[in-house]
C-alpha positions as CSV (number, residue, x, y, z in Angstrom):
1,X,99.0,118.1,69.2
2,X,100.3,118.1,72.7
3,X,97.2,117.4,74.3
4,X,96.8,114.5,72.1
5,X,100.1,113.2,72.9
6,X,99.2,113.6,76.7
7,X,96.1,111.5,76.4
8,X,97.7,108.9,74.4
9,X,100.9,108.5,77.1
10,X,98.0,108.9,80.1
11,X,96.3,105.8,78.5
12,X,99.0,103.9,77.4
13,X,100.5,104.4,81.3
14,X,97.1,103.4,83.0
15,X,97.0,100.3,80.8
16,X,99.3,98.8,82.7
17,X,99.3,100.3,86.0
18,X,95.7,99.9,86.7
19,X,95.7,95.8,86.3
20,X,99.2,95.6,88.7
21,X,97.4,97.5,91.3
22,X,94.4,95.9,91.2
23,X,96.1,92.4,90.7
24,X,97.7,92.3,94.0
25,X,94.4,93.0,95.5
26,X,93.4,89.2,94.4
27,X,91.9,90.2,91.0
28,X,92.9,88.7,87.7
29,X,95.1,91.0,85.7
30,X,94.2,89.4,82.4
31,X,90.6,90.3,82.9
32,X,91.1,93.9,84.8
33,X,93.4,94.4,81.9
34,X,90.6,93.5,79.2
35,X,88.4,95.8,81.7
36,X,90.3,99.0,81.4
37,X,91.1,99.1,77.5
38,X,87.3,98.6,77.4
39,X,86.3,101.6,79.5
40,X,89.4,103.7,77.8
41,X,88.1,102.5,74.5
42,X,84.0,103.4,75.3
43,X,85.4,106.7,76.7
44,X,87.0,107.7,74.1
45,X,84.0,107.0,71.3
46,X,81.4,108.9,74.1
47,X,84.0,111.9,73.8
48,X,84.8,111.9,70.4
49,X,81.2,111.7,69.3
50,X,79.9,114.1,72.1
51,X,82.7,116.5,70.9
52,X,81.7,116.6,67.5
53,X,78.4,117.1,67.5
């Protein structure tokens, strides 16, 4: 239960963080933000589907 509840605060904290970073490098946020929830999102599937089989 606690590790789940570390994950989800991890993700929900680099959510946001990564695309503020990276957007005052020059980059979109909107599309860096779209970015990251895709790569937490695939990340989690290859995980949860490595893990159970």
């Amino acid at each position: 239960m606690v590790a789940g509840i570390t994950t989800f605060l991890t993700m929900a904290y680099i959510i946001v963080v990564n695309p503020s970073i990276l957007s005052s490098t020059g980059m979109d946020f909107g599309a860096v933000f779209v970015a990251t929830c895709l790569a937490a999102v695939i990340g989690t599937l290859i995980m949860g589907l490595w893990a159970k089989g």
